[in-house]
C-alpha positions in Angstrom: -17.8 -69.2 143.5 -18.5 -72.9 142.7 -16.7 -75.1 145.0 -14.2 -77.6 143.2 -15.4 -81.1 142.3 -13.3 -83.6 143.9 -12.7 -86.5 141.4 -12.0 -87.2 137.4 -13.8 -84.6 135.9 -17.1 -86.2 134.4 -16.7 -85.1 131.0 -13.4 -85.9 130.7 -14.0 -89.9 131.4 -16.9 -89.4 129.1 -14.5 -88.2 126.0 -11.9 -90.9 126.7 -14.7 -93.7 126.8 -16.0 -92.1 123.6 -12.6 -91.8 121.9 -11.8 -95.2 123.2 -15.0 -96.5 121.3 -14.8 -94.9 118.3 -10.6 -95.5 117.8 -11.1 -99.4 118.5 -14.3 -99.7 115.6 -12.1 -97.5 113.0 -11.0 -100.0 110.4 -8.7 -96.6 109.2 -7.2 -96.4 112.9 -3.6 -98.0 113.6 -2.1 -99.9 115.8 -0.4 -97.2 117.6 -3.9 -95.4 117.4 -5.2 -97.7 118.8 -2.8 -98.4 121.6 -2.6 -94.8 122.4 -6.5 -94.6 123.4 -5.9 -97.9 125.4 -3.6 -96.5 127.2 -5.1 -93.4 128.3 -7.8 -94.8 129.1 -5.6 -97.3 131.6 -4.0 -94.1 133.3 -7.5 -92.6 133.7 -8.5 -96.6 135.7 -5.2 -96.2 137.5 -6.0 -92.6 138.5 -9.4 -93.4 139.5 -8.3 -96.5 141.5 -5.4 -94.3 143.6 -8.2 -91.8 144.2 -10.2 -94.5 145.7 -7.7 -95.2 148.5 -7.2 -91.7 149.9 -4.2 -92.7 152.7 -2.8 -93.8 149.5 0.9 -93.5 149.4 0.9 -92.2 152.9 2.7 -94.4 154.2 5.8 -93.4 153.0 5.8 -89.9 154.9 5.2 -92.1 158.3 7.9 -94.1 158.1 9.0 -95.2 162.1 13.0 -95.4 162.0 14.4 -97.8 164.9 16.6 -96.7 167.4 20.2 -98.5 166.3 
């Protein structure tokens, strides 16, 4: 059994970038098209930055409460 790739799956980040290219040369593609691609391709960024920072958020589970 192949042991699972940690990370944004190659491939995928690939199509996006591709989609992204292709959808923002388009003369045919709208607006909305176009601000569709844009923003996937934003959540993949904001994904890839989270994964970056692996105590991210993990904080929040730590939290010290004082004594009142």
């Amino acid at each position: 059994m192949a042991k699972k790739q940690k990370g944004i799956n190659p491939d995928l980040e690939e199509a996006i970038s591709k989609m992204l290219k292709e959808v923002m040369t388009d003369p045919m593609a709208s607006i909305t098209d176009k601000t569709k691609v844009i923003d996937r391709a934003l959540k993949l960024e904001a994904i890839k930055l989270k994964m970056e920072f692996d105590e991210w958020g993990a904080g929040f589970a730590n939290v010290d409460e004082e004594d009142e």
